[in-house]
N, C-alpha and C positions, 0 to 999 in steps of 0.2 A: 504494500500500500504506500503511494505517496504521501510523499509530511511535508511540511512547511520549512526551508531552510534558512539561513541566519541573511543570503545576500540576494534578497527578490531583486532581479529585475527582467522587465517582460525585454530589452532590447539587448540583449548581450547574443552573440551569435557562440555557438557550441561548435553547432553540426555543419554539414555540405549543405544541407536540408533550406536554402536559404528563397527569400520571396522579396522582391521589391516592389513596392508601390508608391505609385506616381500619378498624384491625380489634376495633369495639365493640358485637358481636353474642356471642349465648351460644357458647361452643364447640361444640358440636353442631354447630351452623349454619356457622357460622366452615369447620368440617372440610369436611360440604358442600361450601360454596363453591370449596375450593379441590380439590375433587374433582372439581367440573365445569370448572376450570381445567383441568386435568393431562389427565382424559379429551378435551375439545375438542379440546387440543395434536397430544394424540395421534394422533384421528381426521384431523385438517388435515396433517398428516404425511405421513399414512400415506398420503390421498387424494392426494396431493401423489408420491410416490414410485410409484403405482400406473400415474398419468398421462404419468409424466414419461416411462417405458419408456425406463429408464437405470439398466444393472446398475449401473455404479458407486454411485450412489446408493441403490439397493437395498440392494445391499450396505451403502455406507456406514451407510446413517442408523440402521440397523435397531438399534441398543443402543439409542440414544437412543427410538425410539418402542417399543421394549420396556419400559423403563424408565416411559415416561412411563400407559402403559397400566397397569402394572403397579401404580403411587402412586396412580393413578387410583381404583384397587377397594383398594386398602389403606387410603385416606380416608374413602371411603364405609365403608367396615365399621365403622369407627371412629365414624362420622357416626351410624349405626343404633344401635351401641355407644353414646353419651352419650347418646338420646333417651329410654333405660331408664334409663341409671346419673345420678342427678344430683349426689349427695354428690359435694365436690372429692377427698376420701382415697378413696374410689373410684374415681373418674374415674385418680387417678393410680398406683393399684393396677394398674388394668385395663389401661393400656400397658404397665407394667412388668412382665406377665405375659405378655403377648402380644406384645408389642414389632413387630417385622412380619412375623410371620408368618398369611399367610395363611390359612390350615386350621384355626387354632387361634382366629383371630380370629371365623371363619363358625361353630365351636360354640359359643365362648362366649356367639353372640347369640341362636344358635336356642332356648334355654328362654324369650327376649322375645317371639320374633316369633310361634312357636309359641302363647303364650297369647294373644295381641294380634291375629292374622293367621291362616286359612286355608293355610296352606303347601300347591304341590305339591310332595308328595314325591320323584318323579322329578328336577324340575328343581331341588328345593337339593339330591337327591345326586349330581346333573351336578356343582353348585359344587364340593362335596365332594372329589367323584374330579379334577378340575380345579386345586382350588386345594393336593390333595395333591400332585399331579404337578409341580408349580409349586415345592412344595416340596423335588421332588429335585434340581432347581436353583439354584433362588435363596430360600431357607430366609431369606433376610437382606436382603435388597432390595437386595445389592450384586452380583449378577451381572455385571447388565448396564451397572453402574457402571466398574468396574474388571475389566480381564483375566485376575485371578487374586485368589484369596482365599488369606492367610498364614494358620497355624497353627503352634501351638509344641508343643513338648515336651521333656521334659531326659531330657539320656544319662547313664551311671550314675555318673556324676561330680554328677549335679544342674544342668550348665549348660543354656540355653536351645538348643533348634536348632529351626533353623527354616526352615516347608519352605513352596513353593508349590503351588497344587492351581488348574489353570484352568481356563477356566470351560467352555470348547469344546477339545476334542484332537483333533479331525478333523474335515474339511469335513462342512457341514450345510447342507443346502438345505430353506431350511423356509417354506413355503406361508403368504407372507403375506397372502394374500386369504382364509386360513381361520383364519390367526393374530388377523389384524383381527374380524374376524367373531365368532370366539371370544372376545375381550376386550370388544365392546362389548354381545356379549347377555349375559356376566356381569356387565358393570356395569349394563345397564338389569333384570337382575331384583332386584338389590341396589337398586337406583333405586326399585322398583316396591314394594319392601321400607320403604323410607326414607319414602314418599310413602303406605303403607296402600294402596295400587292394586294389591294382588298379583296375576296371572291376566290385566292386561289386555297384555303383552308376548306376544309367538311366539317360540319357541323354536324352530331348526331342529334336527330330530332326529338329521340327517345328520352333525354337527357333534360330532365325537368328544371327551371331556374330555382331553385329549391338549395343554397346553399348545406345544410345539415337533413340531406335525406337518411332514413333509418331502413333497414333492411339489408340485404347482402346474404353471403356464406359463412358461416361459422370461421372460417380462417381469412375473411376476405371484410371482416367490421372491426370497429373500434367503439370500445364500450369507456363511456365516461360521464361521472354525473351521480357516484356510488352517494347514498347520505351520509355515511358513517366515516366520509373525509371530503366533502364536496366544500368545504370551508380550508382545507387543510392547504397549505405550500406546498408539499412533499411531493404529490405527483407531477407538478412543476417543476420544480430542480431535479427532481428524477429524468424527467423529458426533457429538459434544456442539457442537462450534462449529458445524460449518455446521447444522444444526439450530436450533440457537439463533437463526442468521443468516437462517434462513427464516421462522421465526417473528416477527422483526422484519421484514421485507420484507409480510410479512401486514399489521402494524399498521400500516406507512407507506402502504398501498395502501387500509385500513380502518378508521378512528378507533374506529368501533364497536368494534373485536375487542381493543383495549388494556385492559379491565378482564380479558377475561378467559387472554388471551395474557403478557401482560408478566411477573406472575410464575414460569411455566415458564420463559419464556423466558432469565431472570434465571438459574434453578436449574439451568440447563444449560449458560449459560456460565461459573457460578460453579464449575461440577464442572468444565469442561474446563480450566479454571486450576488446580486441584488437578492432576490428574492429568495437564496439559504440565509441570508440578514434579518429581513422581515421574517423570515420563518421564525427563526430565533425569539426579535422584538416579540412577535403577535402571540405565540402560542407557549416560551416556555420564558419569559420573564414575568416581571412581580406586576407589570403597567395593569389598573384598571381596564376596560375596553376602550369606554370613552377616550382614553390618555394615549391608548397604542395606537388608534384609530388616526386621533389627533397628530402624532408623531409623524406616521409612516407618511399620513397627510401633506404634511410640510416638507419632510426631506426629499420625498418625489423618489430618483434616481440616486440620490448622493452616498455612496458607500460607504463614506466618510463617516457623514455625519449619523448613518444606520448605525457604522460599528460604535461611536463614539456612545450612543444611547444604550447597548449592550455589555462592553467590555467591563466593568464596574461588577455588575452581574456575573458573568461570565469567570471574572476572577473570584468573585464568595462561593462558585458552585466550585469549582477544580480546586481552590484553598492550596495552592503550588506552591512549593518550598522557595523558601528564601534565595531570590536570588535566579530562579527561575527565569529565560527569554524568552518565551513561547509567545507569549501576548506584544511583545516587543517585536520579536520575527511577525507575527502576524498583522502587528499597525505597518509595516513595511508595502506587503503586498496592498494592504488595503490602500495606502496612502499613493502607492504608484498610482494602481488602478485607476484612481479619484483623478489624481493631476494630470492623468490624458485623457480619459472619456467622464468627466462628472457627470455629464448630461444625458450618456448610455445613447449616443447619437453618430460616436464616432467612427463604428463597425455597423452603422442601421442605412446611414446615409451618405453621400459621399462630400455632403456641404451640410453647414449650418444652417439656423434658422433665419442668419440674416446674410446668407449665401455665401459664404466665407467658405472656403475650400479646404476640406480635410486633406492630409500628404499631398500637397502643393511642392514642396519639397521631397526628393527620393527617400523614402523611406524602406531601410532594409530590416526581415526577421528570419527569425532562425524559426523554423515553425516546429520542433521538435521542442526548443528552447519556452514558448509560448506556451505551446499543450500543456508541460510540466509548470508552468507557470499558475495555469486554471487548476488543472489538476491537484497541485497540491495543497492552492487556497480551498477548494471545494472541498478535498479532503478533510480540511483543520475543520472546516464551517461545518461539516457533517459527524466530524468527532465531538465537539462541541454541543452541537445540540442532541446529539443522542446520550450525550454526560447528563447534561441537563436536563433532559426527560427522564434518564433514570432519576434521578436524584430528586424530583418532581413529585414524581409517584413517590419512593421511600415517604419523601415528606409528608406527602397527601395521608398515607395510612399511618403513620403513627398520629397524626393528627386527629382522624377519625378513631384512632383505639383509643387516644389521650381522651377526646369527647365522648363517645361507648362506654369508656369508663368513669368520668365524671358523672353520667346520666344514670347511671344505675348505683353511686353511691349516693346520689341526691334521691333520688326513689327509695333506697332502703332510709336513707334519712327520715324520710317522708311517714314512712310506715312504722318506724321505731318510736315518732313522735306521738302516733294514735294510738 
C-alpha cells in the first residue's frame, strides 16, 4: 500500500514516463481538445466496465464515467460556442451566462449553426429533449461529482439553514449500454456540428432522449441510489480513484494514450481528494450538521482550507507520539495541491473563468511520479478516516453502555425509594 512520504511534490520527474503540456492554441481549439480528452476517458471506461462483467465495478465506476461523458459534451458546446463568438468580452459573457448548463448552452449556438449548417431538425431536438432531461439532474455538472447538492435559506429570524437535496433516493438501475450509446451519439452530432460534416453520423432512432434510462442485462446496468449510503462520500472516492487508477494503468500499458488520458485522469483524482476531505468533515468529525453543512459551504473546492477544519480532529483521534511527521508530511501534499489547482479547475478546463490560460507555458510531468502523488495522498485520507470511524463506533458504544447503565441504576433507585 502506498503512504504519504516526507518530500511531496507533484512536479519532480523520476521516470522516462514523461508528458508535456502546452496550452498555446486559440481557445476554441484548446476546448476541443480537451473535449476529446474527457469523451475518450469516458468511452475507455465504460468499454472497460462493460467487459469486465463485475457488478461491483458497474456499480462503482459509474459517477465517474457519468461525469466524465457529461464534461465531455459541455466542452464541445463551448468549443462550437467560441468558433462564432471571437471578441474576448464575449467569449466571457457567454460562460457567464450559460455557465454549465447544458440546454441552454445547445440554444444559445443554434442561431450559428442554423445560419452556417443544414441542421436536422429531429436530431438537435433529440439534443434538446436530452440535454433538458439532463437538466432535471445535474443542472450544475455537480451530480455526479458529489452525493448531495447544499442549499440555503433563512428562517424568520434571517439566519442561514441549510439543507441537503441528493442526488439519487432510491435504487436505480440504469442501462449502461444505452447510457453509453446515448452520450456518444450526442457528442459525435455536436462533433459533426464542430467539424461542418452535419448528416454524415446515424443516429439510432430507438434511442430515447431519456438521459438515466433503467433496464438492461444483468452484466450490462449500473445500480446506484442504495438508502443505507445514498448520503455517504465513499462511493464517490471509491469511483473517482479507482477510475482514475485505471486510467493510468491504460497509459502504462500505452505511451500513445498519455496526451490524451493524463488530464482526466489528473481531474478525477484531484476531485477524489476533495471529496475523501469532506468525507472526513461530514461524517466522522465532532461538527453539528448545520456547522459541517455551513463549512463545506464556504470552502467550495479549497483543500486547504477542508484539511485545515479537520486536522485538529484528526490528530485527538490517532493521539501520535511525540514528535511524530505524518500530519506535517501530509499539510505538504495538501498544501501543493491547493497552490496549483485551488479552484479544482485546472485539470477540468483548459482556461479560467476569466479566460486566463492554464500551461500557457510548457509544462512537463512524470506521470508515474503524479499517480504516486494521488495515490498516496488518497491512501493517508483513506487511512484516516477508516481510524476514525473505528474509533467512532468504540466511542459511540461505550457511551451507550455508560447510559444502559446509568438508566437502570436510576430505575432501581426508583424502586428502592417505594
Amino acid at each position: 500500500m502506498k503512504w504519504i512520504g516526507t518530500n511531496a511534490d507533484i512536479y519532480k520527474i523520476d521516470s522516462g514516463k514523461i508528458i508535456k503540456i502546452e496550452n498555446n492554441n486559440d481557445l476554441g481549439i484548446l476546448l476541443k481538445l480537451y473535449a476529446e480528452k474527457f469523451q475518450l476517458s469516458a468511452y475507455k471506461l465504460t468499454e472497460y466496465l462493460l467487459k469486465s462483467a463485475s457488478i461491483s465495478k458497474l456499480d462503482n465506476y459509474f459517477f465517474a464515467v457519468a461525469y466524465l461523458f457529461r464534461h465531455s459534451i459541455e466542452l464541445i458546446l463551448k468549443a462550437i460556442a467560441f468558433k462564432y463568438i471571437s471578441n474576448i468580452e464575449d467569449r466571457s459573457e457567454f460562460l457567464k451566462r450559460t455557465k454549465h448548463n447544458l440546454h441552454n448552452l445547445l440554444l444559445e449556438i443554434r442561431p450559428y449553426i442554423e445560419s452556417d449548417i443544414r441542421v436536422d431538425e429531429d436530431s438537435f431536438c433529440w439534443l434538446l429533449e436530452l440535454f433538458r432531461d439532463i437538466n432535471d439532474i445535474d443542472r450544475e455538472s455537480d451530480s455526479f461529482r458529489y452525493p448531495f447538492g447544499i442549499s440555503t435559506k433563512k428562517d424568520w429570524l434571517g439566519n442561514k439553514i441549510y439543507s441537503i437535496h441528493p442526488v439519487f433516493t432510491e435504487q436505480t438501475h440504469i442501462d449502461l449500454v444505452k447510457f453509453g450509446n446515448k452520450m456518444l451519439i450526442a457528442y459525435k452530432i455536436l462533433d459533426s456540428l464542430y467539424k461542418d460534416t452535419y448528416g454524415e453520423y446515424k443516429r439510432d432512432e430507438e434511442l430515447k432522449p431519456i438521459f438515466l434510462e433503467e433496464g438492461g442485462s444483468y452484466y450490462g446496468q449500473s445500480v446506484v441510489g442504495y438508502k443505507y449510503n445514498f448520503k455517504e462520500y465513499y462511493p464517490y472516492v471509491k469511483a473517482y480513484t479507482n477510475s482514475a487508477k485505471y486510467l493510468y494503468e491504460l497509459i502504462s500499458n500505452d505511451d500513445t494514450l498519455k496526451d490524451f488520458l493524463f488530464i482526466p485522469m489528473c481531474y478525477l483524482y484531484r476531485n477524489a481528494v476533495e471529496i475523501s476531505l469532506k468525507e472526513t468533515l461530514f461524517e466522522e468529525c465532532s461538527f453539528e450538521l448545520q456547522e459541517a453543512l455551513k463549512l463545506m459551504n464556504k470552502k467550495k473546492h479549497k483543500v486547504l482550507g477542508l484539511w485545515n477544519l479537520i486536522k485538529d480532529e484528526i490528530e485527538e483521534h490517532a493521539n501520535p507520539p511525540k514528535g511524530d511527521k505524518t500530519a506535517e508530511n501530509a499539510f505538504k501534499y495538501i498544501h501543493q495541491l491547493n497552490s496549483i489547482d485551488g479552484g479544482a479547475d485546472l485539470f477540468r478546463y483548459p482556461f479560467s473563468k476569466n479566460l486566463n490560460v492554464y500551461f500557457k507555458k510548457k509544462h512537463k510531468f512524470d506521470v508515474d511520479n503524479v499517480n504516486d502523488f494521488f495515490e498516496e495522498l488518497l491512501s493517508f485520507l483513506s487511512g484516516i478516516n477508516g481510524m476514525m470511524s473505528a474509533h467512532n463506533e468504540i466511542m459511540a458504544e461505550i457511551k451507550a453502555e455508560w447510559e444502559g447503565e446509568m438508566r437502570a441504576e436510576m430505575s432501581s433507585n426508583y424502586y428502592d425509594y417505594y
